[in-house]
N, C-alpha and C positions, 0 to 999 in steps of 0.2 A: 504494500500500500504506500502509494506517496503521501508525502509528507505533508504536501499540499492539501489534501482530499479533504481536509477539517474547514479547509478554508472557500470550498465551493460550492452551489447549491443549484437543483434542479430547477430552472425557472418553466414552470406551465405557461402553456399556451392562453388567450383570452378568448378561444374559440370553444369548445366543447368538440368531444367525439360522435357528440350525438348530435350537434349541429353541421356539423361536416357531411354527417351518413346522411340525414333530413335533405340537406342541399344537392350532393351527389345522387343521391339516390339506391346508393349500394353503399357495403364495407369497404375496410381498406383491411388487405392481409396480404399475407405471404403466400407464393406458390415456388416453395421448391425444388428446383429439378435436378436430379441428381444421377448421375449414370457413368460407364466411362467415357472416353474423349472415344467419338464415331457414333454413340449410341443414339444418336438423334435429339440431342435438348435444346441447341441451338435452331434447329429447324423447325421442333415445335413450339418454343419458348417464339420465333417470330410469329406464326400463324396463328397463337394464340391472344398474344398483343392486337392483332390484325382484328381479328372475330371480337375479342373485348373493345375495341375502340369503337366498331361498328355498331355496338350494341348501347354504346353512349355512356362505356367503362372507363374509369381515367385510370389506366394501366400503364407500366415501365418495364422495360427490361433492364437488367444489372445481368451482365455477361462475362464470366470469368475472364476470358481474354483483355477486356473491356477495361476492367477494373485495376489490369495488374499494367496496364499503359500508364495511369493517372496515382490511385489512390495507394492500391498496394505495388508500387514497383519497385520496392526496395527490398522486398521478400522475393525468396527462391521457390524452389521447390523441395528442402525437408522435409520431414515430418512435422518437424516446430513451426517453421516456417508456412506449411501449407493447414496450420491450426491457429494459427495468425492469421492468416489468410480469411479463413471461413468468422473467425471472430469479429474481425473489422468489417466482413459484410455481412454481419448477422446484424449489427448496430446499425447498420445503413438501411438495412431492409425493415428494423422497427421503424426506424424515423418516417421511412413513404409509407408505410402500414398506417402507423400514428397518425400520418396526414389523408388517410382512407383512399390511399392512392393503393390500387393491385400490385402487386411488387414480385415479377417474373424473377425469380434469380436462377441462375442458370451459371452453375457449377458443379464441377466432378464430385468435390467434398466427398472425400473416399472413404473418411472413416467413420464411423457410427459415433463417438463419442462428441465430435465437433460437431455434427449434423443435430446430435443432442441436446447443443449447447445454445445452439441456434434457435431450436422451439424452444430454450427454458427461458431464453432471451423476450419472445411474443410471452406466450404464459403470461410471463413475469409481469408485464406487459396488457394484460386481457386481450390481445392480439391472437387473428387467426392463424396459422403456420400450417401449410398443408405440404405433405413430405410427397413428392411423385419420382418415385423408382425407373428412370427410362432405361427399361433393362436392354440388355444386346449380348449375346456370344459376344465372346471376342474376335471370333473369327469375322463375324457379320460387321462387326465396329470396323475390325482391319480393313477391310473390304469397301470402308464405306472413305476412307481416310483421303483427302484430297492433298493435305499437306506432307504428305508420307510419314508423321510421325514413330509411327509404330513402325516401321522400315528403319528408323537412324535409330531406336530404344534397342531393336533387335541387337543394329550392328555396335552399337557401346556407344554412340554418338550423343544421347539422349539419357541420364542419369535422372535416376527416380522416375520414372516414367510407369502412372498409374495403370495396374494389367499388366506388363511385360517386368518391369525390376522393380516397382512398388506395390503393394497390396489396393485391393481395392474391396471393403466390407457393406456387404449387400445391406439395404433397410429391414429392419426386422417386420415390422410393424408400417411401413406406409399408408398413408390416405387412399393413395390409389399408386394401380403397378402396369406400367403399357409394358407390354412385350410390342417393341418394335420389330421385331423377326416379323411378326404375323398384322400388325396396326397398321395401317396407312397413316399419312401425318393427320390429317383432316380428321381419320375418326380418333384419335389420340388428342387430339383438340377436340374435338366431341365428346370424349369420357372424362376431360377435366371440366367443362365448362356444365355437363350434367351437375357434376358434383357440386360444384362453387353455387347453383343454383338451388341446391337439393339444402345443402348448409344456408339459404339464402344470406350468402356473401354478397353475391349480385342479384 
């Protein structure tokens, strides 16, 4: 704990949450996506922003790649590092939550304990956090790889690289679970926006 922490305090908004939902017309929560790199989160996390925008949803993506241009680019790829990583956007993704903004995040977040850390963050919160599994073989993720990453992890070019020289720990428990082997993107954005509607988030 720093030393500082005595000396600072949370300042509330002059808005209400339930004045934001009233105006918006939906929640603001978190949508999770979490899978290896190929597995399809970036391709649904777009189409799903797309379909929520049209529906007159005030939604964001927050894209791992994204994020480690600007915010986090001064972490690697560790273990500590990539739980650093998930902690500093776990905080970002309350803040648009808080503001009843939809908050696409769309990271590998490989291990179950920071994925953890994430919902205890909303929770904590009374914020929504919905955990989505965008499962893939590996071989179908390979397969899908435009950047040839999994080709340079193979050849030792690529260190820690989640799936080939990093673990990668499946969701125990998810909100919901696309097996993209079998889902087209469209109905994988069709079985999360069921949901979000079923919880009436939106």
């Amino acid at each position: 704990m720093s030393s500082n922490d005595k000396n600072i305090t949370w300042h509330h908004s002059g808005v209400s949450r339930e004045a934001r939902q009233s105006a918006f017309g939906h929640k603001g929560a978190t949508i999770w996506l979490t899978g290896l790199s190929g597995s399809g989160k970036s391709t649904i996390a777009v189409e799903l922003e797309k379909v929520l925008f049209q529906k007159g949803i005030k939604a964001y993506i927050l894209d791992g790649d994204n994020i480690r241009f600007g915010l986090n680019k001064d972490l690697g790829f560790s273990a500590s590092d990539r739980t650093e990583n998930i902690r500093r956007i776990s905080e970002v993704c309350r803040l648009f939550a808080d503001a009843n903004i939809v908050c696409i995040a769309c990271f590998i977040s490989p291990y179950v304990a920071d994925r953890d850390q994430a919902r205890a963050i909303h929770v904590e919160s009374g914020l929504d956090f919905v955990e989505v599994f965008v499962d893939s073989s590996i071989e179908v993720a390979e397969s899908r790889d435009p950047k040839g990453l999994y080709q340079k992890a193979r050849q030792g070019l690529i260190k820690e690289f989640t799936g080939i020289s990093a673990p990668y720990e499946e969701p125990v428990k998810p909100e919901i679970h696309l097996d993209t082997g079998d889902l087209a993107v469209n109905e994988s954005v069709d079985n999360i926006v069921e949901y979000l509607t079923l919880k009436k988030i939106i």
